[in-house]
N, C-alpha and C positions, 0 to 999 in steps of 0.2 A: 438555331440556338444549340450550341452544343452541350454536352451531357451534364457538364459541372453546373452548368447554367441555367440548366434544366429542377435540379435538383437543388440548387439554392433556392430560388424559387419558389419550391412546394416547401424548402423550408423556412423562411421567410415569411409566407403566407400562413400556415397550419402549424407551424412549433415555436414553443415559447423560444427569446432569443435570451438566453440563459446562456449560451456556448457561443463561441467565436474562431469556427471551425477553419485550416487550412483547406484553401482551393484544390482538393484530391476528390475523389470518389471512389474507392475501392471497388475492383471487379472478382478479382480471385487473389486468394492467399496461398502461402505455402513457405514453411520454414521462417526465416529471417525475412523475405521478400513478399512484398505486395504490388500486384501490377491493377494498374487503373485509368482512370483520367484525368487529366489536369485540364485546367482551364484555358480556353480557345483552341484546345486541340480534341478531337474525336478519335487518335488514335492510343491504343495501348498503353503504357508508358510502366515501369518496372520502378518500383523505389524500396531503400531497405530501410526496415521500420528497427526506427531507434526511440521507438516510447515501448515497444510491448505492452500497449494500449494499459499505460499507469501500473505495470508488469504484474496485468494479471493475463500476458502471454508468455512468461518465461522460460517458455519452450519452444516458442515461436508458434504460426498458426497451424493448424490442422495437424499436428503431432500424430503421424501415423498409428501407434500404440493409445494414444488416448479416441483418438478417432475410429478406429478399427474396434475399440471396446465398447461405444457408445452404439456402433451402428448394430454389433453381434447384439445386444442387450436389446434392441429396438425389432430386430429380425425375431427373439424367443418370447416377443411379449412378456419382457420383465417387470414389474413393477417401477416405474417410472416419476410417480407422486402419490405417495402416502400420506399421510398425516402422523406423527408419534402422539398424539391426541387418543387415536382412535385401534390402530393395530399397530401389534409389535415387528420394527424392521430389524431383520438378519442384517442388512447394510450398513446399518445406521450404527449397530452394535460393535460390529466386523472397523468399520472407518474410526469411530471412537476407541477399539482401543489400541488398533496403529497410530492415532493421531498422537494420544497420551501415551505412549511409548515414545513417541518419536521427540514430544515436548519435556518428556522425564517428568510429566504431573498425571492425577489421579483419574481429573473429571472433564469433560467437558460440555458444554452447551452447543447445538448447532442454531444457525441463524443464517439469512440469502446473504447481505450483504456486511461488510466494512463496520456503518454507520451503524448497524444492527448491534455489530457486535461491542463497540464500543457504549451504546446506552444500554447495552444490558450490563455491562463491563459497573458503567455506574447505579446502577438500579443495586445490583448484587452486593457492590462492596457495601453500600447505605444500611442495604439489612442486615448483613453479615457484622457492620461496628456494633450498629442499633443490638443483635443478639450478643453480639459478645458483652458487648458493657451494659446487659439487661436493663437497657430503655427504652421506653417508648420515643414519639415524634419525631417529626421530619426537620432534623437539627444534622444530618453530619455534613460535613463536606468533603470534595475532591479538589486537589491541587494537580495545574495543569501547567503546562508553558504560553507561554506569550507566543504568538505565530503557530504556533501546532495547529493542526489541523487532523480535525479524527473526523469528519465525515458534514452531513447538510442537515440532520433532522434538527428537531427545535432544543434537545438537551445537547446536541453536537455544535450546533452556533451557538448558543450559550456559552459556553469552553472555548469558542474561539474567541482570538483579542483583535481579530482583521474587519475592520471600518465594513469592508466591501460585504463578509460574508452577514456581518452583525444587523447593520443598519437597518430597520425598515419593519424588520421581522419579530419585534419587544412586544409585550412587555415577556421578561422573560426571570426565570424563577428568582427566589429570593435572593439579596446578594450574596450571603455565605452561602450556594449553591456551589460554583466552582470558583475557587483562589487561581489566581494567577500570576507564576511568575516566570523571571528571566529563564531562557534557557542555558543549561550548562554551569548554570549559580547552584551549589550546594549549601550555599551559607544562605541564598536565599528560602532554598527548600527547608532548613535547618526553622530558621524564624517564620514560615508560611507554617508549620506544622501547631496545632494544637489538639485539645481535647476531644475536640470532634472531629477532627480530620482519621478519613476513612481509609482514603486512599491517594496514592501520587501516580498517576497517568501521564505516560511518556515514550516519546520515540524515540527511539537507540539514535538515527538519522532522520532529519528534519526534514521528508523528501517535498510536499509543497511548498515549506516555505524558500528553495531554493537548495537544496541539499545540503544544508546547514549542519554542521560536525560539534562534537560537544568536546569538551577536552578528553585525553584518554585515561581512563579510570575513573569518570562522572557515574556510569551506572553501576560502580562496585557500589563507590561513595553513597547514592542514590540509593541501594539497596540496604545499606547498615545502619544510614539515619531512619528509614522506613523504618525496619526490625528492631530498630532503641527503640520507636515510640512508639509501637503497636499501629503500624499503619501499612498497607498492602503497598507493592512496589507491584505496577503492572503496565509494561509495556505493549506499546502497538507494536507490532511488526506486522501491518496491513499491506507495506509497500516495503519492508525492510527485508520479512521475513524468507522462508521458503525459498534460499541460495541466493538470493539477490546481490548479497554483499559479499559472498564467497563463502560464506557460513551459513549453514542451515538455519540458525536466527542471528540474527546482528548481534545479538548481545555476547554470544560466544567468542567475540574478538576480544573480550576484557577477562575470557576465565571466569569458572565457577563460583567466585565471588560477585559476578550479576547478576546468576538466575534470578529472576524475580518469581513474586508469588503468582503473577497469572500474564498471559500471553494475550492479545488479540491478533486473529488471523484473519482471513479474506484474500481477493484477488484472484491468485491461484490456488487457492484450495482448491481448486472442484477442478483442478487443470488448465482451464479455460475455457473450458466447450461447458461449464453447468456453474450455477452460481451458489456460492456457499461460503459461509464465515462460521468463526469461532469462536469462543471465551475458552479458555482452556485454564484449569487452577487445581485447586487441592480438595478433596473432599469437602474439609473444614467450612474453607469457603463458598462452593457450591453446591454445597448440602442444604445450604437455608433456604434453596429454591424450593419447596415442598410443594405440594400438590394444589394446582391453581396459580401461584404465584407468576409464573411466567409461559409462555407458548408463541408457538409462533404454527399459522398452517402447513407454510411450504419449506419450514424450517430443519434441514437435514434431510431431503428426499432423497433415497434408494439410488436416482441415478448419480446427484451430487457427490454422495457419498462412494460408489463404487467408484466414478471417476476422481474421487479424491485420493484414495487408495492409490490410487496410478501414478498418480501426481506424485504421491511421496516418496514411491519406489521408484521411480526415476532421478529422484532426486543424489545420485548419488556420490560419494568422497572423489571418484575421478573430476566428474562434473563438475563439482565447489571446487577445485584444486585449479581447473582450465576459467573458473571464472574470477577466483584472485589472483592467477598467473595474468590474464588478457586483459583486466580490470587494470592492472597496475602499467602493463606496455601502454595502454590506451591512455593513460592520465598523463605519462611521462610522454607521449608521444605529441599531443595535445601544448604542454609545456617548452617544446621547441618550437613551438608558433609565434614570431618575431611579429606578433601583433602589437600598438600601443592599447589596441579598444578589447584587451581582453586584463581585465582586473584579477581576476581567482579563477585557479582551477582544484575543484576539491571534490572529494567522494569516497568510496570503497568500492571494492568489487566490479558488479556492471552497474551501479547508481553512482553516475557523474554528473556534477555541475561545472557549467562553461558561464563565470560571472562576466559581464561587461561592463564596460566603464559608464557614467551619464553621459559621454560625450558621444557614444555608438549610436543614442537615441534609440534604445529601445531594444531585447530580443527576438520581437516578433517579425523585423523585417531580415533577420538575418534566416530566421526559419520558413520562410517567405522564399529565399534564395536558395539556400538548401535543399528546399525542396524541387525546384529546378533540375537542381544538379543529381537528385536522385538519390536524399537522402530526409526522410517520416521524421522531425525534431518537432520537439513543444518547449515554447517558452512558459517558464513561472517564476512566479515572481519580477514583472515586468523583463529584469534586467539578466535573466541567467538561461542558459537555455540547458537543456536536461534531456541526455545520454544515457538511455538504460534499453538497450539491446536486446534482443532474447539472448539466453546465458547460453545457447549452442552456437553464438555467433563464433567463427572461424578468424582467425588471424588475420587472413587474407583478406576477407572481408569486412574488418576493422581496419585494413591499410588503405581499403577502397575507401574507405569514409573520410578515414582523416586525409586522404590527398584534396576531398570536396571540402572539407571542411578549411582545411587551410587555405583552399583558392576563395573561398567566400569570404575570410575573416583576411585575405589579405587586399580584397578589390574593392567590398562594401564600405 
């Protein structure tokens, strides 16, 4: 039995089947490339990873500089997991106010993941209307999009409008809990908003439900109807944010008339090598967290937070510059593909979507083949398969891909 085979196996027996993994197994990483195993072979095999594992590797793996900082911290016996419960972290304080420097806002919360940071996202805005408009009860609500996708916990599928994620897992809170509407409709947002409405929760880029683009100038729009009616505009950039799209946040492609009033982050916060999310806002707003209201244990640990630091400093304008420069050859390059079974090609930066027609029958057999050929893709949304590189990937080896990728979409 050879290795993949091996380890399907123990996962099939011992893990729930929640995931529907490609037949790889990772042996060692480094940079843009991953060498491993494929199925019925026991030897080696090199592939370049174009998920940046849902890009929260946007630096690819083992980032020497983030690597080299985690191991020196581990050699001094740093403090590695704290609690901000219990004693005060120099890290924790140091990360918060480069983060909120780096967001242009005042406060932030730390959290491990994504999903975290998005229901505290909702928890806060509830109290923050509730104090504003000095009332009592559990009366406001959040407006969401149709297809969004902000993470798995039970106030996070609630928010989602997707059969697959919803189904099974009800009853679930009351219905004016979250409004839902089209994405990219401003006049929908306009008529979703009323007296209890708290807050409008949104991604710049719709990256699960296929990398779905809103019209351009949606989240100015989105921010000035929020600000007439006294309603919080706060985007995810969980998968958007921290250079992904060639900008330090998505929303920055639209100018100073998007900033919204709060951010959620995740992914690469922590770098990649620590797990770490954010709510990031304004005093105002996350002042109302007062004492008890909110915690989390491993919420903001000393190591996360130093390696988040890293993370951000690297982030730099050369960086964002090479990845709307290689982001835009990539998509126009992609677009000389004399395929009929390729329907849309759309994205920014290094988040690309490759749509396929119904008659391709499906994305996942073409990332099936791909992989073959030496190239880490995931399909989502059945029909699109989804391009997001590490943002140090090289030209050259953007040409290596799309020569595979054309030979796949021209013989599948």
């Amino acid at each position: 039995m050879d290795k993949v085979a091996q380890v399907e196996a123990k996962l099939h027996k011992y893990v729930a089947p929640n995931y529907n993994p490609l037949p790889f197994v990772p042996h060692h990483c480094n940079g843009v490339w991953i060498t491993g195993y494929q199925r019925g072979n026991d030897d080696l095999y090199r592939v370049l990873d174009m998920t940046s594992t849902y890009s929260a590797l946007n630096l690819g793996h083992n980032h020497q500089d983030i690597t080299r900082l985690k191991i020196k911290r581990l050699q001094l016996n740093k403090p590695s997991k704290t609690s901000r419960g219990i004693v005060m972290s120099e890290e924790v304080a140091d990360f918060a106010e480069a983060l909120c420097k780096a967001c242009g806002m005042e406060m932030m919360i730390p959290k491990n993941t994504g999903t975290e940071a998005f229901d505290t996202a909702v928890k806060t805005a509830r109290l923050w209307k509730k104090t504003a408009a000095g009332r009592v009860g559990d009366n406001s609500e959040i407006i969401v999009c149709a297809h969004a996708f902000h993470g798995r916990s039970i106030g996070a599928t609630d928010a989602s409008s997707e059969p697959l994620y919803r189904d099974g897992f009800g009853p679930f809170a009351p219905p004016r809990a979250f409004r839902k509407i089209p994405y990219g409709d401003i006049e929908a947002l306009q008529r979703a908003i009323n007296r209890f409405t708290a807050a409008f929760i949104v991604e710049p880029i719709q990256a699960e439900a296929g990398i779905v683009m809103p019209p351009y100038g949606y989240l100015q729009e989105a921010k000035r109807v929020c600000k007439e009616n006294g309603v919080l505009c706060i985007l995810d950039e969980i998968q958007t944010g921290l250079g992904r799209t060639g900008d330090f946040f998505a929303w920055q492609n639209e100018g100073l008339d998007a900033e919204p009033d709060g951010i959620l982050l995740g992914k690469f916060l922590g770098g990649g090598e620590e797990k770490i999310s954010a709510f990031v806002s304004s005093r105002d707003v996350l002042g109302v967290l007062t004492l008890g209201r909110e915690g989390s244990t491993f919420g903001g640990d000393p190591s996360s937070c130093v390696l988040g630091m890293k993370a951000l400093e690297l982030l730099t304008p050369k960086l964002l510059c090479h990845v709307r420069n290689e982001g835009m050859w990539f998509m126009n390059m992609l677009r000389t593909i004399p395929s009929p079974l390729i329907k849309d090609i759309r994205g920014r930066g290094l988040l690309i979507g490759l749509e396929l027609t119904p008659e391709a029958g499906g994305a996942r057999r073409f990332c099936e083949a791909l992989l073959l050929e030496g190239l880490l893709c995931k399909e989502t949304h059945d029909d699109v398969i989804r391009f997001a590189p590490p943002l140090i990937v090289t030209r050259e080896e953007l040409l290596w891909a799309f020569r595979r990728i054309e030979r796949v979409l021209k013989t599948n």
